[in-house]
N, CA and C atoms as an extended XYZ file, in Angstrom:
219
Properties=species:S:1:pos:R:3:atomname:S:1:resname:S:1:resid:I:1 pbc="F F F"
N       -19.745       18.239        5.625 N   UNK     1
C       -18.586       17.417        5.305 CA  UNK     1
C       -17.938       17.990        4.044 C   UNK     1
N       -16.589       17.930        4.609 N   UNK     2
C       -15.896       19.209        2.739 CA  UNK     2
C       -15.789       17.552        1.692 C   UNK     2
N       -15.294       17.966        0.654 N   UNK     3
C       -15.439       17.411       -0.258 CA  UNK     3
C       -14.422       16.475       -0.472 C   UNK     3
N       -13.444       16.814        0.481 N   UNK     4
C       -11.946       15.572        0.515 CA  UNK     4
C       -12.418       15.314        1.803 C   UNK     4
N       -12.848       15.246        2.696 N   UNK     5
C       -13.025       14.240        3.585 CA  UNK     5
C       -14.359       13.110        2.792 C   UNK     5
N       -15.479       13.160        2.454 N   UNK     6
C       -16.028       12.474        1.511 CA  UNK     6
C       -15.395       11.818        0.835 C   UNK     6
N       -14.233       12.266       -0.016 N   UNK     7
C       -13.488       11.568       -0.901 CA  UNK     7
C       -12.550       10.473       -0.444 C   UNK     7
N       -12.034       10.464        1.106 N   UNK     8
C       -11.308        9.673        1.535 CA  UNK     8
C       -12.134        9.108        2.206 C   UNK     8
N       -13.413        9.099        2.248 N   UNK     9
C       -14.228        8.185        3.050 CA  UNK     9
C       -14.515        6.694        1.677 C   UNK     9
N       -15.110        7.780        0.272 N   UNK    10
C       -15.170        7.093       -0.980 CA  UNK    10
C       -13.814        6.001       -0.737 C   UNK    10
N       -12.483        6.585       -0.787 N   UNK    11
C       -11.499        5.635       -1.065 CA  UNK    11
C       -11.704        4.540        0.079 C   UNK    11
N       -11.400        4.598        1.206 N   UNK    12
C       -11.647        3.369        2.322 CA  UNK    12
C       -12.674        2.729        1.495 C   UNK    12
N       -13.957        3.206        1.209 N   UNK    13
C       -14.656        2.256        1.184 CA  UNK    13
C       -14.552        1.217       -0.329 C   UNK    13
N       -13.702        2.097       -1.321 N   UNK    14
C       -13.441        0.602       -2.366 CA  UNK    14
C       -12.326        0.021       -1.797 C   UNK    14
N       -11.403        0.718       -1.065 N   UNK    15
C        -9.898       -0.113       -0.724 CA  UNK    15
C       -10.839       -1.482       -0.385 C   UNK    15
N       -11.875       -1.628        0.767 N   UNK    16
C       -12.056       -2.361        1.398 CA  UNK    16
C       -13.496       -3.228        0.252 C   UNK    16
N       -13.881       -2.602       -0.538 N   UNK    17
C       -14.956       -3.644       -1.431 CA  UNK    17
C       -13.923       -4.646       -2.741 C   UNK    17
N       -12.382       -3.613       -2.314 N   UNK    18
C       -11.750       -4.644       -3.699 CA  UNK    18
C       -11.040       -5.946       -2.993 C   UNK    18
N       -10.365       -5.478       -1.294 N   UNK    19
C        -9.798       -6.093       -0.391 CA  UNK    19
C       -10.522       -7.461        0.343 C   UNK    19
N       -11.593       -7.303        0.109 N   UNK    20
C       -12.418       -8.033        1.238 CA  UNK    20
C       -12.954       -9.293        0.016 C   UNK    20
N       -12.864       -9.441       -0.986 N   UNK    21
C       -13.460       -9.892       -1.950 CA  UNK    21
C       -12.204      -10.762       -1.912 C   UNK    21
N       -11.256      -10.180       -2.509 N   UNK    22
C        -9.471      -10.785       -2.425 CA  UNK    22
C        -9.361      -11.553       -1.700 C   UNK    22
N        -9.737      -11.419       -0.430 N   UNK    23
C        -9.175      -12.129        0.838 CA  UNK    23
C        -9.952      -13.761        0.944 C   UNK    23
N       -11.267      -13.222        0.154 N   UNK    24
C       -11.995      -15.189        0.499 CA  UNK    24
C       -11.883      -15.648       -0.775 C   UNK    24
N       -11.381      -14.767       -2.070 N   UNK    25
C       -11.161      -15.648       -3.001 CA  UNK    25
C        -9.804      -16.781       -3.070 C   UNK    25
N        -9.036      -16.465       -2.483 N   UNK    26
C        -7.692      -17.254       -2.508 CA  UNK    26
C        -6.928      -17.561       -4.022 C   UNK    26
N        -7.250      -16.117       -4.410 N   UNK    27
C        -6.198      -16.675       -5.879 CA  UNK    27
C        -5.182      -15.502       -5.696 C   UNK    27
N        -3.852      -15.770       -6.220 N   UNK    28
C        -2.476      -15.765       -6.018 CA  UNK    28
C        -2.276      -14.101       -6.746 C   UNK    28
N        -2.237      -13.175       -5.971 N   UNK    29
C        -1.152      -11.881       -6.440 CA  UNK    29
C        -3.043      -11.459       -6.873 C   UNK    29
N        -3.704      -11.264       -6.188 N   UNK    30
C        -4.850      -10.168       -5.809 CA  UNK    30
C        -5.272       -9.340       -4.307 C   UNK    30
N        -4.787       -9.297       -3.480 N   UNK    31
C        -4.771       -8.640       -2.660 CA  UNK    31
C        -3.695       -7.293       -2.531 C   UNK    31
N        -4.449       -6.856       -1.550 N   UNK    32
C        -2.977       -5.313       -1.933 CA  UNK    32
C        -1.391       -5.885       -1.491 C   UNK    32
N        -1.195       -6.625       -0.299 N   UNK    33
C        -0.003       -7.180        0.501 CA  UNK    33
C         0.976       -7.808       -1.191 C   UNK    33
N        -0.028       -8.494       -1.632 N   UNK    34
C         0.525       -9.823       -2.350 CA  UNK    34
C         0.961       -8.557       -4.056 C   UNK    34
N         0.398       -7.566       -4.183 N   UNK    35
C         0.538       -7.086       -5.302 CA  UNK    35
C         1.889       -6.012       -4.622 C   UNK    35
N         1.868       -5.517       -3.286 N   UNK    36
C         2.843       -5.020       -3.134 CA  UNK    36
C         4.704       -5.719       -2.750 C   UNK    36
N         3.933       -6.817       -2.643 N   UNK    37
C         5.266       -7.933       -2.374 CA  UNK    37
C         5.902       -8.186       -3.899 C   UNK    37
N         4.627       -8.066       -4.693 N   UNK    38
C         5.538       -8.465       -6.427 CA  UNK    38
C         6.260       -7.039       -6.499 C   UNK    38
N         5.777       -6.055       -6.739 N   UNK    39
C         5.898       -4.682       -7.350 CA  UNK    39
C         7.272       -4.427       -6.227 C   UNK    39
N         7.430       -4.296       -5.814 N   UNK    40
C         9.227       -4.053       -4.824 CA  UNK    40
C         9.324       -5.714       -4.498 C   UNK    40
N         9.416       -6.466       -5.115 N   UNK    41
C        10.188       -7.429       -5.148 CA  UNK    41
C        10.641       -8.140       -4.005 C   UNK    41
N         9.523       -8.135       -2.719 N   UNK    42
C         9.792       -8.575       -1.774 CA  UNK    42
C        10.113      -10.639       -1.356 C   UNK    42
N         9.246      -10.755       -2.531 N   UNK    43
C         9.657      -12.518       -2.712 CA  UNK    43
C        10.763      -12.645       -4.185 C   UNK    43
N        11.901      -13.537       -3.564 N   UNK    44
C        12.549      -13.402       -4.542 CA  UNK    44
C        13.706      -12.004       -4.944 C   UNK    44
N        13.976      -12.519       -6.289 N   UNK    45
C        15.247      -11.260       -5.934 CA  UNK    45
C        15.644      -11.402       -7.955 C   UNK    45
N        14.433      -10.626       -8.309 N   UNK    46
C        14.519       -9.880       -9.802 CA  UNK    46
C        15.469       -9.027       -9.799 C   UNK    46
N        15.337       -8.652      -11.423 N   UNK    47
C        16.785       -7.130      -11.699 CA  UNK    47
C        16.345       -6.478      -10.820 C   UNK    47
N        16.915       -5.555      -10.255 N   UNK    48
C        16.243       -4.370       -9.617 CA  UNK    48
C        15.787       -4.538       -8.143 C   UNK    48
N        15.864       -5.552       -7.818 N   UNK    49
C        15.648       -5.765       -6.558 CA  UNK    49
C        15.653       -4.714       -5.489 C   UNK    49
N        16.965       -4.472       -5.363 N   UNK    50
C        17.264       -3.691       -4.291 CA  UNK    50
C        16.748       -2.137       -4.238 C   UNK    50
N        16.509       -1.874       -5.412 N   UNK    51
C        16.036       -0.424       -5.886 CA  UNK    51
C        14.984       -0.477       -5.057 C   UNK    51
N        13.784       -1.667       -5.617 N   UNK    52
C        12.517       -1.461       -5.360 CA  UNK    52
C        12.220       -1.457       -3.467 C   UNK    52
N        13.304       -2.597       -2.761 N   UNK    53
C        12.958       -2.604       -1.914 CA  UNK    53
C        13.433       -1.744       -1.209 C   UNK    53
N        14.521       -0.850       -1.880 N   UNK    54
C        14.764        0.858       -0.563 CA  UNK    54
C        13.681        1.340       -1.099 C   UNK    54
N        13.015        1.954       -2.244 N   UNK    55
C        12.056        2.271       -2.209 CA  UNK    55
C        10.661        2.116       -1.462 C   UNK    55
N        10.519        0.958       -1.393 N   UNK    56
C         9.283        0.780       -0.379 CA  UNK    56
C        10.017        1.163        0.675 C   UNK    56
N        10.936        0.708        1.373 N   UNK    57
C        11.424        1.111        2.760 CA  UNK    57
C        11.509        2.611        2.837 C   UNK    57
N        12.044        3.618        2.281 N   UNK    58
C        12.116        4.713        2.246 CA  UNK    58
C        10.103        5.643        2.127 C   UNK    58
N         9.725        4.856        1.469 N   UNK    59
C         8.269        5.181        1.430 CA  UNK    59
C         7.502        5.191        2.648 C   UNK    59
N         7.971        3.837        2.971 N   UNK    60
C         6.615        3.507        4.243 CA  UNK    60
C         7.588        3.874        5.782 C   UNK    60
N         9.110        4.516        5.433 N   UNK    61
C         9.733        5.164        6.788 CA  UNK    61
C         9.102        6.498        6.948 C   UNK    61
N         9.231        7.228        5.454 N   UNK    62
C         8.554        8.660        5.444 CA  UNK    62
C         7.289        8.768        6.039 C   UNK    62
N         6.110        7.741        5.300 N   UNK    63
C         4.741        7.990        6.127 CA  UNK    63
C         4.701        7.668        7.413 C   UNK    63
N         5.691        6.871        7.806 N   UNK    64
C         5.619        6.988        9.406 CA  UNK    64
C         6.021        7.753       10.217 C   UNK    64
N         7.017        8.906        9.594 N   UNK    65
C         7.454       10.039       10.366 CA  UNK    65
C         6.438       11.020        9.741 C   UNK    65
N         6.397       11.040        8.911 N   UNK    66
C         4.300       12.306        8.492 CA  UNK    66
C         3.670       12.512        9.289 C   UNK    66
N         2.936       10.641        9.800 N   UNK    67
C         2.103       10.680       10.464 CA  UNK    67
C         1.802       10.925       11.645 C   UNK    67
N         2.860       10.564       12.488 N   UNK    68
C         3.421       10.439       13.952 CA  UNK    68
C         3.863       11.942       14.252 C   UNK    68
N         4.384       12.487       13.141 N   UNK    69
C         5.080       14.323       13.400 CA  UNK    69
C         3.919       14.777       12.995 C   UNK    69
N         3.079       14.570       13.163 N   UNK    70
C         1.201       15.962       12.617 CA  UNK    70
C         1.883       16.369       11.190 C   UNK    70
N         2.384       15.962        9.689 N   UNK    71
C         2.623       16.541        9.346 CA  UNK    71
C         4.101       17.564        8.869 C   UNK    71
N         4.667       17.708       10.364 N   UNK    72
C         6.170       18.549        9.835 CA  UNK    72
C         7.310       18.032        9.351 C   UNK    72
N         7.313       16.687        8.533 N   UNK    73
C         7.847       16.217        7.452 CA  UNK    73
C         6.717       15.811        6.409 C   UNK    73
């Protein structure tokens, strides 16, 4: 096993020891969803609003053409 596949095995497995903890505690803006809804401003409508939310949109359009194209974007 090379040393970045290990390493992205490492990451899944805290995504999911910090995620899974989050999810039965029920307190407000600790999960990843709820920290990414503050950070681009998806509830509500702060300065900057609109910045943040083409940003996420532009983010999570790109990884979906990455992923789906093997790569050739």
């Amino acid at each position: 096993m090379s040393p970045y596949v290990f390493a992205w095995i490492l990451w899944v497995a805290m995504f999911f020891a910090i995620e899974v903890p989050a999810l039965f505690n029920r307190q407000p803006g600790d999960t990843l969803s709820e920290v990414i809804w503050k950070v681009f401003a998806v509830r509500g409508k702060p300065v900057g609003w609109q910045l943040r939310r083409l940003a996420l949109l532009l983010g999570l359009a790109w990884l979906v053409i990455h992923l789906l194209s093997g790569g050739l974007i």
